[in-house]
C-alpha angles and dihedrals in degrees: 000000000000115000113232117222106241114221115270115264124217089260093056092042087050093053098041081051094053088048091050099046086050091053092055092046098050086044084052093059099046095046087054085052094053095044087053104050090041082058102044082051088052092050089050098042085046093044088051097046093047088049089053101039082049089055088049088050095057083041089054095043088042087055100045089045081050101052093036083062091054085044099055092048093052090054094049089056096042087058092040093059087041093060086045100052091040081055094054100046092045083058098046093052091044091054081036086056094033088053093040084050092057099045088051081051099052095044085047086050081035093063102025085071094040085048089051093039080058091055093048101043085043090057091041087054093049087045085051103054095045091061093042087052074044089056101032084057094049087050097047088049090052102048093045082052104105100234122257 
């Protein structure tokens, strides 16, 4: 036959109770344990990963200092060669306009003597033509002359 469950009494649900409470609270500490361990491993994961991301950031600072140096070389040379080469050009284009002044002084001296040379062979030309009417004269006069 089957056995029939009889109903709890106070001293089972006490007990039961008891057994229960004891079950929580056990269930209580060792989630506190875990919870603490969980969070000592959290401190320490955290504590590793901000040590290592501290030693990449002086990596990373040592690298930048390292490549603003070269940078700073690289700008220094490239001003260097720029002064030089400012230097350069402003001496070409002063020989380039020492050498252009002196050409425009020797045309000016150029045509300063042709324009005198003008003057003079003008006056010798006038000179010229006056003894040649002279002559022309003479010569008129001799030939009018009856001849003797």
């Amino acid at each position: 036959m089957a056995s029939k469950k009889l109903p709890a009494t106070r001293s089972d649900v006490a007990t039961a109770t008891r057994g229960l409470r004891a079950e929580i609270s056990k269930t209580a500490r060792d989630l506190r344990t875990e919870i603490g361990n969980t969070k000592q491993e959290l401190r320490a994961e955290i504590s590793k990963t901000t040590q290592e991301l501290k030693a990449e950031i002086g990596k990373t600072t040592r690298e930048l200092s390292a490549v603003d140096k070269k940078l700073a070389v690289a700008v220094a040379n490239l001003e260097a060669r720029m002064t030089e080469q400012k230097t350069e050009i402003i001496d070409t284009i002063r020989g380039d306009i020492h050498e252009m002044r002196n050409a425009v002084l020797e045309f000016l001296n150029r045509t300063e003597n042709d324009h005198r040379a003008m003057i003079v062979h003008g006056q010798a030309l006038s000179d010229a033509q006056v003894q040649l009417k002279d002559h022309e004269g003479r010569i008129s006069r001799l030939e009018t002359r009856p001849s003797a």
